[in-house]
N, C-alpha and C positions, 0 to 999 in steps of 0.2 A: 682710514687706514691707507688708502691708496696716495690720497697728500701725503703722509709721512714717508711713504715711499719713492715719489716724487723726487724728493728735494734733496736724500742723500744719493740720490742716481745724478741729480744735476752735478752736485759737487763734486759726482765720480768724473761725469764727464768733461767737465771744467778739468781737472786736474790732468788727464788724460790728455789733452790737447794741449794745456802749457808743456808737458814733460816732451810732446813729441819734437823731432827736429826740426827742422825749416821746410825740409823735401815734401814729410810728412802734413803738416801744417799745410803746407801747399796743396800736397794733393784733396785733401781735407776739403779746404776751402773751392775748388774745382769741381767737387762732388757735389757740395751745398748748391754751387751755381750752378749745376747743369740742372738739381732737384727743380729750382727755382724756374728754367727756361723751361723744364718737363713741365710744370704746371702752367707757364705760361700759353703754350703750345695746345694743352689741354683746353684752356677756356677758350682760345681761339678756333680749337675746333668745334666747341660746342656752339661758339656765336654763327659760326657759319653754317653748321644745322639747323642752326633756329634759320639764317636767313635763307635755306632752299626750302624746310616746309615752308615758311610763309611767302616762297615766290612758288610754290605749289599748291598753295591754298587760296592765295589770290590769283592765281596765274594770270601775270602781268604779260602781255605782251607791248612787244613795242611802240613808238609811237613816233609822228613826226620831229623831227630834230629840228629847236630850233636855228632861225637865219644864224651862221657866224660871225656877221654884222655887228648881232647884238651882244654877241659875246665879247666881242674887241670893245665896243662900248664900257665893259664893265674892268677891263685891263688899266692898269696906271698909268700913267704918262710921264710922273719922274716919281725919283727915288734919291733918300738923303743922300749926296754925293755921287749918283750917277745919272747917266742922262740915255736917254730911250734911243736905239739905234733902227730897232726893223721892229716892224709888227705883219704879221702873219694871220691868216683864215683861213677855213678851207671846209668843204662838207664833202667827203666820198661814203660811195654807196657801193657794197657789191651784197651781190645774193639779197637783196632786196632787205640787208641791214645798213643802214646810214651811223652816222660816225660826224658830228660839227666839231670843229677846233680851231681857238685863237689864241693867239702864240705873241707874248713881249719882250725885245731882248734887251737888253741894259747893259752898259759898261763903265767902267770908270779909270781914268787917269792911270792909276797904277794896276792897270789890265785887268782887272776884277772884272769880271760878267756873270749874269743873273737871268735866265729866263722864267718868267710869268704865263701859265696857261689855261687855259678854264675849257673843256672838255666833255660837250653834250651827250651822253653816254646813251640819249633813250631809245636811240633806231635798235639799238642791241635787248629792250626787255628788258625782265628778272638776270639774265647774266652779269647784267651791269654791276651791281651789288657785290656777286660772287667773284666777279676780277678785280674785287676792291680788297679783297682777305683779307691782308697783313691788317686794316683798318678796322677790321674783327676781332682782331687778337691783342689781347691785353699787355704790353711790353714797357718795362722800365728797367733797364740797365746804364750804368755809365760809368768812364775808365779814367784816368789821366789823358787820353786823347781823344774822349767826346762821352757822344751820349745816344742812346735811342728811347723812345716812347711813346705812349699813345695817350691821347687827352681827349675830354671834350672841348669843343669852342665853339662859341656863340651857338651850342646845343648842335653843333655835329661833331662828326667824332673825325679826329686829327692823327696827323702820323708825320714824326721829328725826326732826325736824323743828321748827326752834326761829325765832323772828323775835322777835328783841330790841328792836328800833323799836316793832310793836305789843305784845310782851310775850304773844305767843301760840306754844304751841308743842304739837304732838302726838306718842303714840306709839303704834304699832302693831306686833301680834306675834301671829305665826301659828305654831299650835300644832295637830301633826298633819295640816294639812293642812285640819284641818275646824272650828277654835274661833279666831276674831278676838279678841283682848283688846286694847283701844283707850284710850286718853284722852287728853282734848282740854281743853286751857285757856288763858285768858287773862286777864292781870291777874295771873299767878304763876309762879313762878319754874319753872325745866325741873327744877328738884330735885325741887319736888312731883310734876309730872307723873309725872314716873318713879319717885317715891314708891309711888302710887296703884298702877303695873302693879306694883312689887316686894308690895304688898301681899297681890295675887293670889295663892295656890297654886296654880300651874301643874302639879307633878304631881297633885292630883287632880281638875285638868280632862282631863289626860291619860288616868285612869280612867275618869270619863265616855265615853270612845271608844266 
């Protein structure tokens, strides 16, 4: 009984939506997509409750960071059509939480630049995780002028972000919980960017743990 009832409610609504105007239709379709961001908003908050009980159940504290040395180690050295201009380290400490980070910039001919960064999170703890959110939350949207989403990759979980109008676009990937691998550019294509991160070996950032 309730299928039969189903299906002439669909073709009510179906019909209902071709009759309206353009404005209408629009608004329509605006409401659908905010339903869709309300729910995505939703799982990403629940990801990030699961991730503070289980930084409250394991209560992780922090841990030495390691050398930035080793970090620069795992950064590129070129990229299709650009060429490496500075590379960057550095480990600061305050309040007795530490922070390592190495930093590669890239540029090319028709001024495109590209920086690569890999970012040892552990002097920070369970925090680490929870300043990662957006990586929590489950997002797929995309326009005539880009795109944003979240994937996994090579079993961590990933976060896209592309604007075709300014030709800028980043990636970010959180790995164990305690290592950022980032890069951010503009003026070149989302193939590079995500060049750059596949460049990374991620398993032996994984051994650094």
């Amino acid at each position: 009984m309730k299928r039969l009832l189903i299906v002439p409610l669909c073709l009510c609504l179906v019909f209902l939506f071709s009759a309206c105007d353009e404005e209408t239709r629009t608004a329509f379709q605006e409401l659908q997509s905010a339903v869709q961001n309300s729910e995505q908003l939703t799982t990403g908050l629940q990801e990030m409750t699961r991730t503070i009980e289980e930084m409250d159940s394991t209560d992780r504290e922090p841990v030495e960071t390691v050398d930035f040395r080793e970090l620069q180690s795992l950064l590129p050295e070129t990229l299709p059509g650009m060429e490496r201009v500075d590379l960057e380290g550095a480990r600061q400490t305050m309040g007795g939480i530490s922070v390592a980070n190495a930093k590669a910039t890239f540029q090319s001919e028709n001024r495109g630049r590209l920086t690569v960064e890999v970012t040892d999170m552990g002097g920070v703890g369970g925090l680490a995780a929870l300043g990662m959110g957006m990586l929590m939350m489950e997002v797929d949207r995309e326009s005539m002028q880009g795109y944003e989403r979240t994937r996994d990759y090579q079993g961590h979980r990933m976060h896209e972000k592309w604007d075709g109008q300014r030709e800028r676009g980043e990636v970010t990937v959180l790995v164990e919980r305690r290592f950022a691998v980032k890069a951010e550019g503009r003026n070149v294509p989302m193939e590079t960017i995500l060049a750059s991160i596949e460049g990374i070996n991620l398993r032996a950032l994984e051994g650094m743990k």
